[in-house]
C-alpha positions in Angstrom: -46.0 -9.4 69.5 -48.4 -7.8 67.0 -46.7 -6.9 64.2 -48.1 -5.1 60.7 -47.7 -6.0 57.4 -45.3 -3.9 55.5 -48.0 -3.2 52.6 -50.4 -1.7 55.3 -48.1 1.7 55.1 -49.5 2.3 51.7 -53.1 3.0 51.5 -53.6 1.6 47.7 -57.8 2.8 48.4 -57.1 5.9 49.0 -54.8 5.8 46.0 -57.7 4.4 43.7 -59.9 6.9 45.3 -57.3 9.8 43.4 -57.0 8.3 39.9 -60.8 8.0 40.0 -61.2 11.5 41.2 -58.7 13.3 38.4 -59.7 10.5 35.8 -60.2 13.2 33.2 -56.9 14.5 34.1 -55.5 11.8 33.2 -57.1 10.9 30.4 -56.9 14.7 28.3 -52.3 13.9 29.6 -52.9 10.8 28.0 -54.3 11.6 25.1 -52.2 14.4 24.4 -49.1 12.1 24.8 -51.0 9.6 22.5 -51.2 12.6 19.8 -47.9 13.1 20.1 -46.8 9.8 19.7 -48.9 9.5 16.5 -47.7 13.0 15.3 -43.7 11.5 15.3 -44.6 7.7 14.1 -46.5 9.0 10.8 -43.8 11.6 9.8 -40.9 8.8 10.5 -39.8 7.5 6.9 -40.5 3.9 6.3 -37.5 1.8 5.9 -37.1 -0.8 3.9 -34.8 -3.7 4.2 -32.7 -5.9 1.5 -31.2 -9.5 2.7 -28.9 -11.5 1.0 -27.8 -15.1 2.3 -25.0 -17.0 0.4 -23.2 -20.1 2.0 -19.6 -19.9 1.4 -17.0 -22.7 0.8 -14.6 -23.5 3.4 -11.7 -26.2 2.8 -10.3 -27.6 5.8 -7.0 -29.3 6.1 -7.6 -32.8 7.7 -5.4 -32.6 11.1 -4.2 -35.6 12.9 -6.0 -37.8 15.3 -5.0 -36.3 18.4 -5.6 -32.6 16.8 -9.2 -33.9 16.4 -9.5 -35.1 19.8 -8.5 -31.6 20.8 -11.0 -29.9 18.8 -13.7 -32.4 19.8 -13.0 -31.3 23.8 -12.8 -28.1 23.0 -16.2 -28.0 21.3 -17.7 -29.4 24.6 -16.0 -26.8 26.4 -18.0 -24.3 24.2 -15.4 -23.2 22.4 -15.4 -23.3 18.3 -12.1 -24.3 16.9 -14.0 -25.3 13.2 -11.9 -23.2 11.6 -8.7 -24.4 12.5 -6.3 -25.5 10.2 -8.1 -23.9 7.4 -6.2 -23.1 4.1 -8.1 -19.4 3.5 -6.7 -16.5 5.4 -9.8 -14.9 4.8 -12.5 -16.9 6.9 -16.1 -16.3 6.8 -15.9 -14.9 10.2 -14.0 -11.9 8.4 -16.7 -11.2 5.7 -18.2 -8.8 8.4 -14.9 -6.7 8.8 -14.1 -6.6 4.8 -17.9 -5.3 4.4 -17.3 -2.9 7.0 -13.8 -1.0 5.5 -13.8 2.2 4.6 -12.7 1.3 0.4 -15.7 -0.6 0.4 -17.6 2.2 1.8 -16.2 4.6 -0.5 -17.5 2.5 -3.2 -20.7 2.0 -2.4 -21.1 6.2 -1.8 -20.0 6.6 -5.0 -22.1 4.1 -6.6 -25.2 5.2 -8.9 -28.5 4.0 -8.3 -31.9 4.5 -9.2 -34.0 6.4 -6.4 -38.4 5.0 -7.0 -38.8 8.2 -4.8 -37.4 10.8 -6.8 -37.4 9.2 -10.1 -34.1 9.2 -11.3 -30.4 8.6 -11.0 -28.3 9.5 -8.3 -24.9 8.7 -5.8 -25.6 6.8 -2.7 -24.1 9.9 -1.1 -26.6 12.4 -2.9 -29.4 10.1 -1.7 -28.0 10.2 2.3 -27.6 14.1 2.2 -31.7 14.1 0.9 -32.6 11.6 3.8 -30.8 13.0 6.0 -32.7 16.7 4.9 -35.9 14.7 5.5 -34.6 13.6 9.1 -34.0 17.4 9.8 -37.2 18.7 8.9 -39.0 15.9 10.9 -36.9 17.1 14.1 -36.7 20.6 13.7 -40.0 21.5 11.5 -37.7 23.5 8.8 -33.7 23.0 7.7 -31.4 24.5 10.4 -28.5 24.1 7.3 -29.7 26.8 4.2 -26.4 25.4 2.6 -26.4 24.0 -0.4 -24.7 20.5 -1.0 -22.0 20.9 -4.0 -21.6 17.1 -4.7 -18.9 14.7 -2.8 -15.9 15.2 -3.7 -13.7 12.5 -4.0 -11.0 11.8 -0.8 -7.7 12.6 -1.6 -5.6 9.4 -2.0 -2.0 8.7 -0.8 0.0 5.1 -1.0 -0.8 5.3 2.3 -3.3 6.8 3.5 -7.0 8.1 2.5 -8.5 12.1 3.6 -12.3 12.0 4.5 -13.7 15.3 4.5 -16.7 15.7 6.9 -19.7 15.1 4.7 -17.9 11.7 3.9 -17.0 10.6 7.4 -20.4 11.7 8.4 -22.1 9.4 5.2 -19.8 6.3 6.2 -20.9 6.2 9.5 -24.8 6.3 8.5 -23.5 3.4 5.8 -22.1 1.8 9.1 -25.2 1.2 10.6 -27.5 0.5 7.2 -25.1 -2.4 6.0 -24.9 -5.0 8.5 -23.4 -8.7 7.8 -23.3 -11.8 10.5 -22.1 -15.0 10.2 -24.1 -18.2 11.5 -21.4 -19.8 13.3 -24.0 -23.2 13.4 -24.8 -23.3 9.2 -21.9 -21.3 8.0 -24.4 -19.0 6.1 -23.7 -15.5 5.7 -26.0 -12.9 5.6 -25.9 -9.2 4.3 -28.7 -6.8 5.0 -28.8 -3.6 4.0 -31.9 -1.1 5.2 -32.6 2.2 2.9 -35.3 4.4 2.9 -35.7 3.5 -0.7 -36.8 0.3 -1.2 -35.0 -0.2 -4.5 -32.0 1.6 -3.7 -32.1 -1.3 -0.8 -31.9 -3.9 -3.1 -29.4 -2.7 -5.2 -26.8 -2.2 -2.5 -27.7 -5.3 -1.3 -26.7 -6.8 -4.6 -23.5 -5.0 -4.7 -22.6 -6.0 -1.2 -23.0 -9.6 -2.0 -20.9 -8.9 -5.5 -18.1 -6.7 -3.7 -17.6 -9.7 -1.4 -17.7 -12.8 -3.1 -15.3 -10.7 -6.1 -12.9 -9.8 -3.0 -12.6 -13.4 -1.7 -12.0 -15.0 -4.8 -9.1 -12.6 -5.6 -7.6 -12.3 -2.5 -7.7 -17.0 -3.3 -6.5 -16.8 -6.7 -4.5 -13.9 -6.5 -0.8 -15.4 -5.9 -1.7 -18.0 -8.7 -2.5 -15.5 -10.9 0.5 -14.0 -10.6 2.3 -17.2 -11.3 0.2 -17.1 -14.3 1.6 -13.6 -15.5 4.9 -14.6 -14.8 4.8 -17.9 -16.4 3.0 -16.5 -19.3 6.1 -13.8 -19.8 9.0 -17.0 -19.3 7.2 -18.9 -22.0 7.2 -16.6 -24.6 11.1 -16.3 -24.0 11.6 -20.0 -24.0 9.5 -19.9 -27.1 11.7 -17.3 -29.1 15.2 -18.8 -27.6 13.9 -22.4 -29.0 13.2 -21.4 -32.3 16.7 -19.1 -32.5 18.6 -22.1 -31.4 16.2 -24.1 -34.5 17.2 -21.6 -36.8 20.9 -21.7 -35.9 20.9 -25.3 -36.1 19.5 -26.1 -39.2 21.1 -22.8 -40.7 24.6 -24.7 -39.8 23.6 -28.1 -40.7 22.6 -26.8 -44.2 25.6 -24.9 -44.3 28.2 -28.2 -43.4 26.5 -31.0 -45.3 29.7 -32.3 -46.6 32.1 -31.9 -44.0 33.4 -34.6 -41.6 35.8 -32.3 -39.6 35.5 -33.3 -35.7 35.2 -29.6 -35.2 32.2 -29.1 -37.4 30.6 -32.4 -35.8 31.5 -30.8 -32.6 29.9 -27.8 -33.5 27.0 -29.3 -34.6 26.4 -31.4 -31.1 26.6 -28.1 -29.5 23.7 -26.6 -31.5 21.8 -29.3 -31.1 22.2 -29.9 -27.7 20.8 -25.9 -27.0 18.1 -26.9 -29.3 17.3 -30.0 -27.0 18.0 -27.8 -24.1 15.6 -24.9 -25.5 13.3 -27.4 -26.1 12.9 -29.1 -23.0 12.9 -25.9 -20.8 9.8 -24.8 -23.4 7.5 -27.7 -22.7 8.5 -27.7 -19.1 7.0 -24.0 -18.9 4.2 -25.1 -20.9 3.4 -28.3 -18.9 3.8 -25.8 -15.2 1.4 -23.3 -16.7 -0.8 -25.5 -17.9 -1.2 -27.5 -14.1 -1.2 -24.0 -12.5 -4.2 -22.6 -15.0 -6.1 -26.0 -13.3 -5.0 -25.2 -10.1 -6.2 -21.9 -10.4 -9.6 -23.2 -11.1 -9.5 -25.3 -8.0 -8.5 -22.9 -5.8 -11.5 -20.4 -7.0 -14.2 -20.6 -4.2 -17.7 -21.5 -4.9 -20.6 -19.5 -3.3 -24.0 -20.7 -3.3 -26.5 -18.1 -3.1 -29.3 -19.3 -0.8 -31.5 -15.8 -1.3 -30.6 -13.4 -3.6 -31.2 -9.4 -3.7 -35.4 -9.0 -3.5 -36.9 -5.2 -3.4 -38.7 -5.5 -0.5 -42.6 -5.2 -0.6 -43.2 -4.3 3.1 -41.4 -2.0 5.6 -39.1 -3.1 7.9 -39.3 -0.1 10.5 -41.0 1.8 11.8 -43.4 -0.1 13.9 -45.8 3.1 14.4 -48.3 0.8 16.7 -45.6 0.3 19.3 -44.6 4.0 19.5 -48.1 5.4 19.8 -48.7 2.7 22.6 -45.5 3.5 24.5 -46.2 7.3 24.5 -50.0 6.7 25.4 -48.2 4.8 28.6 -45.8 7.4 29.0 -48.5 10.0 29.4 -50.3 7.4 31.4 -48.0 6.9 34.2 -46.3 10.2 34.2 -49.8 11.9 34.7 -50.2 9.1 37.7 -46.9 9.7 39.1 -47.6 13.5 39.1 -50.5 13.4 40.2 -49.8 11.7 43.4 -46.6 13.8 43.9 -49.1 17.2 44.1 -51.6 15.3 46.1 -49.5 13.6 48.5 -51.1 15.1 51.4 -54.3 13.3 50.3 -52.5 10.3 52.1 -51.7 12.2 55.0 -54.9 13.5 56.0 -56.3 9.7 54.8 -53.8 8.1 57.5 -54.9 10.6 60.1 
């Protein structure tokens, strides 16, 4: 049985013979796609990237033999149960969502920076609307929007909710996709980038990012403590004024009765002095709680080690110009090929016959 290989049903020769024939063809598509490519890469803004990585501490509760066990089984099952039993509620593998709220967006919209490109002061939000001007005029060669932009207005805030207008949802979303924090789940470290057009602006939000979040964490730590603090602070200063009233009122009525020796005035007298024991003892019991909650307080205040701060960036992070002219110079390569042997496809039949 004689049988043919499959690849002798396409004539690859006659196929060679084609490109060679309309090489110039395909070189002026080529080159024209190449053009283009470079025509797009060079009017692309630069963008610059910020990084910040900071390793966080995390205090674990020491669990029970058997709970270790557990966790060591798990762990070869590939499953990370690390932060088990830990006392924060906010774990590091929650930094990404707190950087990612819409308060903390607001904020940073609202924040003034210093623009290298225009020279001067300005919102984050003023600075988007200009890049994102920029962005048109790239697309669409001139401004489709001749509106003028009257400032960001500030969202309307209830107890309960918070009203984006358009310009703002539109701004948070860009701020979305330029602030970006992960968590090594291997090293613990966390690491915030933020990518601007400016590369100064980039830097400063990156600095604020890492700020926002480490300020955030240790409130959200120390924040029932503190509150103890308040309230502590309030209880003392009335167990300071009831001792020294029930002082007074002693030593008022023990100057007053020096030279009786009734059993009612002694009685008396045991009275005061037992509120003034009383008063007393509740005073330095106050004093002694506030004192060991100030120290837990500092205790409970989590330490961050920044391992790389904030840097203005020297050198662009996107775009990378080389790689899009070389993908449309193979664009026009092979769609000139491809369309080139779709018109000529009867070169192959009359070759076969």
């Amino acid at each position: 049985m004689n049988t043919k290989p499959v690849f002798n049903n396409f004539k690859l020769l006659p196929l060679l013979h084609l490109i060679l024939q309309k090489k110039w063809k395909i070189f002026i598509f080529s080159t024209l796609f190449t053009c283009i490519g470079i025509l797009i890469a060079y009017n692309i803004p630069n963008e610059y990237t910020s990084q910040v990585q900071i390793l966080p501490e995390l205090e674990i509760k020491e669990g029970t033999e058997s709970m270790n066990n557990f966790k060591s089984l798990a762990g070869l099952a590939g499953v990370d149960l690390s932060s088990f039993g830990s006392t924060e509620a906010v774990r590091p593998d929650l930094y990404p969502n707190i950087l990612q709220s819409t308060p903390f967006l607001m904020q940073l919209l609202h924040l003034k920076v210093f623009s290298i490109q225009h020279q001067r002061e300005m919102l984050v939000s003023e600075y988007l609307k200009e890049c994102r001007k920029k962005e048109i005029l790239v697309k669409l060669v001139g401004e489709s929007n001749k509106g003028e932009f009257k400032g960001l207005n500030k969202p309307t805030i209830t107890p309960e909710l918070i009203h984006l207008n358009k310009e703002e949802d539109l701004q948070i979303r860009e701020l979305h996709k330029r602030v970006v924090t992960s968590l090594d789940k291997k090293t613990g470290v966390i690491t915030m980038s933020v990518k601007m057009q400016d590369p100064v602006i980039a830097a400063t939000l990156a600095k604020f990012t890492q700020d926002y979040l480490l300020n955030y964490v240790i409130q959200y730590r120390t924040e029932k403590t503190q509150k103890d603090i308040d309230f502590l602070s309030s209880r003392i200063n009335e167990a300071q004024k009831h001792y020294e009233n029930a002082l007074f009122a002693y030593s008022h009525y023990q100057d007053m009765n020096r030279n009786l020796f009734l059993n009612i005035a002694k009685d008396e007298g045991k009275k005061l002095q037992h509120e003034v024991e009383l008063a007393y003892n509740l005073y330095t019991q106050l004093a002694t709680e506030l004192e060991e909650t100030k120290i837990r307080i500092h205790r409970e205040t989590p330490v961050f080690k920044v391992l790389e701060p904030a840097q203005v960036p020297v050198k662009k992070s996107s775009p990378s110009r080389g790689m899009i002219i070389l993908s449309f110079a193979l664009l026009g390569f092979v769609s000139s090929v491809v369309g080139i042997t779709v018109r000529n496809f009867h070169f192959y039949e009359t070759s076969e016959a």
